[in-house]
N, C-alpha and C positions, 0 to 999 in steps of 0.2 A: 621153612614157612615163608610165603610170599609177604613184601611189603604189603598193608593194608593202612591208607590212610583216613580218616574219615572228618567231616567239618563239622566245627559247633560252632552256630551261629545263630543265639538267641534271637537278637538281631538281626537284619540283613540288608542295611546300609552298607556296613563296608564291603561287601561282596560288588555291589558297582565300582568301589573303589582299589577294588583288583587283592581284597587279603580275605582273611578267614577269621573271627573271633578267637577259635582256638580250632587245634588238630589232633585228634587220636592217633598215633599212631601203633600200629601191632606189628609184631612181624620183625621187626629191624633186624640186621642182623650188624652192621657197621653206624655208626655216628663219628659226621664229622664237625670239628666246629672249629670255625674259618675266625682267621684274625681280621680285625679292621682291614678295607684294600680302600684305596684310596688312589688318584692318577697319578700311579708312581711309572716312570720307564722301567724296562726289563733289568737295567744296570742302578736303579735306585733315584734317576731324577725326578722332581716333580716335574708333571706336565699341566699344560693346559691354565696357567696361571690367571684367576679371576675367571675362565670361561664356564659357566656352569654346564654347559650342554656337554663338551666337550668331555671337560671335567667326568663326570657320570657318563658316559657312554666306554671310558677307558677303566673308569671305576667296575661297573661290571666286568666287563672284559676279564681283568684281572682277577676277579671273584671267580668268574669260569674257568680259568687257568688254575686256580689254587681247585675247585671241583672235579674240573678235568684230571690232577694231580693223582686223585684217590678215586677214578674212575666213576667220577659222580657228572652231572647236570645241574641246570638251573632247574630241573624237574626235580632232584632230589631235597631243595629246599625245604624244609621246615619253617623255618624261624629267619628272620631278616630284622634288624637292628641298623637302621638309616640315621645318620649322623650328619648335623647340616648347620652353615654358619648363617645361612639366611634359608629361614624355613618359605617365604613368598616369593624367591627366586626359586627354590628348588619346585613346587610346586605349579611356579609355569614349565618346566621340564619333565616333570615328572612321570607322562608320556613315552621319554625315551627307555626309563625302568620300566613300565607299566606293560610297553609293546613285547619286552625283552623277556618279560616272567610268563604273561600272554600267548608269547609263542611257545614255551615252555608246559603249559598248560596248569602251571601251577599257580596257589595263591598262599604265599608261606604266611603265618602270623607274623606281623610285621609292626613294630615301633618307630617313629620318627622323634628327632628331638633335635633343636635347635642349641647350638652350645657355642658358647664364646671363641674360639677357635678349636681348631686341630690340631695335631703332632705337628704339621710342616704347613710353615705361612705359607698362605695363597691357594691353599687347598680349599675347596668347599663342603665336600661332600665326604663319607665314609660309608660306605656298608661292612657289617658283620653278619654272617651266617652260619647255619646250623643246619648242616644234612643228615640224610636217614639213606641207607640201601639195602 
């Protein structure tokens, strides 16, 4: 059975702001559910120290490499859990995510939450996600 995803959105505010209230999906046949990635290098350092942009553009990356892992896309996102030590910095960026999921053609439901730090000083940003294929 083909993936089938489908939107619910009582609302449709956030669909400008690039997610979905909620998603149906049918069909699955695999689920995967991705750990926090955060700018780590291939060998475990952090990158990008203090830089937000930077920071998040290495942050997905990473998220694609762990999808790509299990033969997925940023198209097979579901669910996106954004983790962030300054929610008004990340949202002048947030563009760089925005472009990324965009060209992907998807809009996963998506939480942001601002939290006193992360695993590793100096980081800003974390994405978790949740694919379907």
């Amino acid at each position: 059975m083909a993936l089938e995803r489908t939107a619910v959105n009582p609302v449709t505010w956030s669909i400008d702001m690039g997610f979905n209230q909620g998603e149906v999906v049918t069909g699955q046949t695999r689920t995967l559910y991705c750990s926090g990635q955060t700018a780590m290098s291939p060998d475990g350092r952090p990158e990008h120290d203090g830089d937000m942009a930077k920071q998040l553009a290495l942050t997905i990356d990473n998220l694609e490499a762990v999808l790509a892992g299990a033969d997925m896309t940023l198209a097979n996102l579901v669910r996106l859990n954004v983790y962030t030590t300054d929610v008004d910095l990340l949202f002048q960026h947030y563009g760089v995510l925005a472009a990324r999921l965009g060209a992907a053609q998807v809009a996963p439901t998506t939480t942001m939450l601002g939290v006193t730090r992360l695993a590793i000083p100096g980081q800003l940003v974390e994405l978790e996600g949740t694919a379907v294929a």
